[in-house]
Every structure is written in structure tokens, then in C-alpha cells.
Rosetta silent file (secondary structure, phi, psi, omega in degrees, C-alpha in Angstrom):
SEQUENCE: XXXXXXXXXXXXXXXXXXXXXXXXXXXXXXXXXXXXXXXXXXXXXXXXXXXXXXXXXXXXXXXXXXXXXXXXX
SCORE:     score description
SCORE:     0.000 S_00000001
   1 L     0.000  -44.168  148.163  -14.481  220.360  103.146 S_00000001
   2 H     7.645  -90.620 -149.732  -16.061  220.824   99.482 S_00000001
   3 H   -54.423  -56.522  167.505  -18.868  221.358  100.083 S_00000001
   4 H   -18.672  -97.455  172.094  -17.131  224.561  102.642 S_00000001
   5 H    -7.843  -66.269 -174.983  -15.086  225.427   99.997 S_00000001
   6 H   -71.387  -34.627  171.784  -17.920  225.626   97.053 S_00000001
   7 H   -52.197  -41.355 -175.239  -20.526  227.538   99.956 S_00000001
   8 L  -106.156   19.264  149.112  -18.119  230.604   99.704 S_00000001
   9 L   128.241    6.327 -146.224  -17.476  230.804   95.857 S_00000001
  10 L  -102.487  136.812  161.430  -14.234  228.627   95.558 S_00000001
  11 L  -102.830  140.793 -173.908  -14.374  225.848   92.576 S_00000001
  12 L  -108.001  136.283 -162.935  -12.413  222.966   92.806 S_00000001
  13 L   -94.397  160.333  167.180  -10.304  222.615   89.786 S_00000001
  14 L  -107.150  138.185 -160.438   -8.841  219.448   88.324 S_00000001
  15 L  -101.556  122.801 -142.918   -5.617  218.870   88.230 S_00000001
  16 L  -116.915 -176.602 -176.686   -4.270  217.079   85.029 S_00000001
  17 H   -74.780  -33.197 -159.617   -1.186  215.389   83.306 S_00000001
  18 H   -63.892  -33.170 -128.962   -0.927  218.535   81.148 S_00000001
  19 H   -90.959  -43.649 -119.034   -0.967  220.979   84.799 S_00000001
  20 H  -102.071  -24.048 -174.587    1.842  218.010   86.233 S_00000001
  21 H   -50.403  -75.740  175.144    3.881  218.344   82.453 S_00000001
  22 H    -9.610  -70.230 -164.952    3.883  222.030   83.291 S_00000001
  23 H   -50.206  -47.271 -173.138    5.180  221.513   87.073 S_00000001
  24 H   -61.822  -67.274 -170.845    8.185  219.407   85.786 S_00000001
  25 H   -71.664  -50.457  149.577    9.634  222.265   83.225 S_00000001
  26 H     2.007  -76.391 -165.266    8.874  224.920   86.276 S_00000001
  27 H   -28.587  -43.585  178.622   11.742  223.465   87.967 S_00000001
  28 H   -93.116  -14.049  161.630   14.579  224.982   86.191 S_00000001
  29 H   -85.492  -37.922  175.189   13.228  228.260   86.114 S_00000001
  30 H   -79.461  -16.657 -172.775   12.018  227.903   90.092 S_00000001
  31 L   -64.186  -36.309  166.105   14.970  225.542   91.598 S_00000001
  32 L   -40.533  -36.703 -156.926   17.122  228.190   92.726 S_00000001
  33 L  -110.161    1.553  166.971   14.714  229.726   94.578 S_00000001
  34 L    80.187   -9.357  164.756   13.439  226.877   96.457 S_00000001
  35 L   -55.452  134.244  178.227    9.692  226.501   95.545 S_00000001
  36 L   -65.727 -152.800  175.631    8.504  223.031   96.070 S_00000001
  37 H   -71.619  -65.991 -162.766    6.741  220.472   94.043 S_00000001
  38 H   -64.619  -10.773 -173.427    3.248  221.838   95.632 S_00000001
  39 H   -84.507  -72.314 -137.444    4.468  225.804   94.875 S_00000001
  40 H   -66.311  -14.281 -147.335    5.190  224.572   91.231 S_00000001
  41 H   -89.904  -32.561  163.407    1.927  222.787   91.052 S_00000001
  42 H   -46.517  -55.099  174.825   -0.172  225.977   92.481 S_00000001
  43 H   -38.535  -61.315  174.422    1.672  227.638   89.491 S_00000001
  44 H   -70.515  -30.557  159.447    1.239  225.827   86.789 S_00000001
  45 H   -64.923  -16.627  170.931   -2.449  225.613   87.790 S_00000001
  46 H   -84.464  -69.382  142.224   -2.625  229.209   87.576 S_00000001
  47 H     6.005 -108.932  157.067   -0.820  229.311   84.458 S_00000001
  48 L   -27.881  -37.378  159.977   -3.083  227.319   82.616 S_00000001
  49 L  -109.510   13.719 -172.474   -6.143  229.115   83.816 S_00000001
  50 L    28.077   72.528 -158.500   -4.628  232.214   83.487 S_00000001
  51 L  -137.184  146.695 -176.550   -5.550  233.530   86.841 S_00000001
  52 L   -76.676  134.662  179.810   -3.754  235.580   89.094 S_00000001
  53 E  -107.790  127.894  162.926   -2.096  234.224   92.586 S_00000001
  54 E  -109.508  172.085 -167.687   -1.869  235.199   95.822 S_00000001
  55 E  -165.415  171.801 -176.721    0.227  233.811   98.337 S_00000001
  56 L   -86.084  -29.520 -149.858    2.454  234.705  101.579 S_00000001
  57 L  -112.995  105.998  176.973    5.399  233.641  100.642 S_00000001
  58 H   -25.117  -67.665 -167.611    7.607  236.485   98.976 S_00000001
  59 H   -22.680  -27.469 -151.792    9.955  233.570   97.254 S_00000001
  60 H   -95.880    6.706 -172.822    7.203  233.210   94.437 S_00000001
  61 H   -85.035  -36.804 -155.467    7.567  236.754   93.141 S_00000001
  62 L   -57.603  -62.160  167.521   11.581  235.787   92.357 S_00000001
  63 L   -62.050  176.887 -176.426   11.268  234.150   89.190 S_00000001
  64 L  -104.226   92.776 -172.521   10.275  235.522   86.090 S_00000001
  65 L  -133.335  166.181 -162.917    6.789  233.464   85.376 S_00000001
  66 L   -97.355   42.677  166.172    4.067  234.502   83.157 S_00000001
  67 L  -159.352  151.574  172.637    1.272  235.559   85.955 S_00000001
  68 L   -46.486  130.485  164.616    0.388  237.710   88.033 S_00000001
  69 E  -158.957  142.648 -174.885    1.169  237.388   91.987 S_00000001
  70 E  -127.530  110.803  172.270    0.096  239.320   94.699 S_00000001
  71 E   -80.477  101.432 -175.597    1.907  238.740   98.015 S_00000001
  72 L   -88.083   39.373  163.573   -0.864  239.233  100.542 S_00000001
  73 L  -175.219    0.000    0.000    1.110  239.970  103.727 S_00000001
């Protein structure tokens, strides 16, 4: 699936103790609103790369977090 992945421009990123540090203080700004472990982790990976997200799922717009997201449906 890589290899897929890397054929159409996508880089696979690594994900680190700093990204998982991140995920963990997430929590208290995100718990209310129900994002999981894996929503916090997609976050915090953005975060850190300072990259803009998109995603389906409205819920991630709710908090107040320092990036951009664009709900694409």
C-alpha cells in the first residue's frame, strides 16, 4: 500500500514521541467533543507540520486548534 500511496504524491510521515506528547494534551481541549485517540493523532500530526486538514467529520471543526480544516463533504 506504500508504494500506492507514494505513486500518487502522498509521503508517509513518521510518527514520533513528540507527535504522541502532543495527542495526550489534545485531550482536554478535544474530550468534549468526542474525537478519538486516532482524530487527536491526525491532529497533532498536522500541527507539527503545519499543514492543513481535511476530513468528513464536522466534529473536528468544534474545538479551537491552531490549523486549518476543511470539511470536505
Amino acid at each position: 500500500m506504500r508504494e500506492d500511496l507514494e505513486a500518487v504524491g502522498l509521503k508517509i510521515q513518521e510518527f514520533t514521541a513528540t507527535h504522541a506528547d502532543m495527542v495526550g494534551r489534545l485531550w482536554a481541549k478535544t474530550k468534549r467533543f468526542g474525537l478519538s485517540l486516532g482524530d487527536r493523532a491526525c491532529i497533532s500530526l498536522a500541527i507539527a507540520l503545519k499543514l492543513p486538514v481535511l476530513t468528513t467529520d464536522k466534529t473536528w471543526k468544534k474545538p479551537d486548534l491552531p490549523l486549518r480544516i476543511t470539511v470536505i463533504r
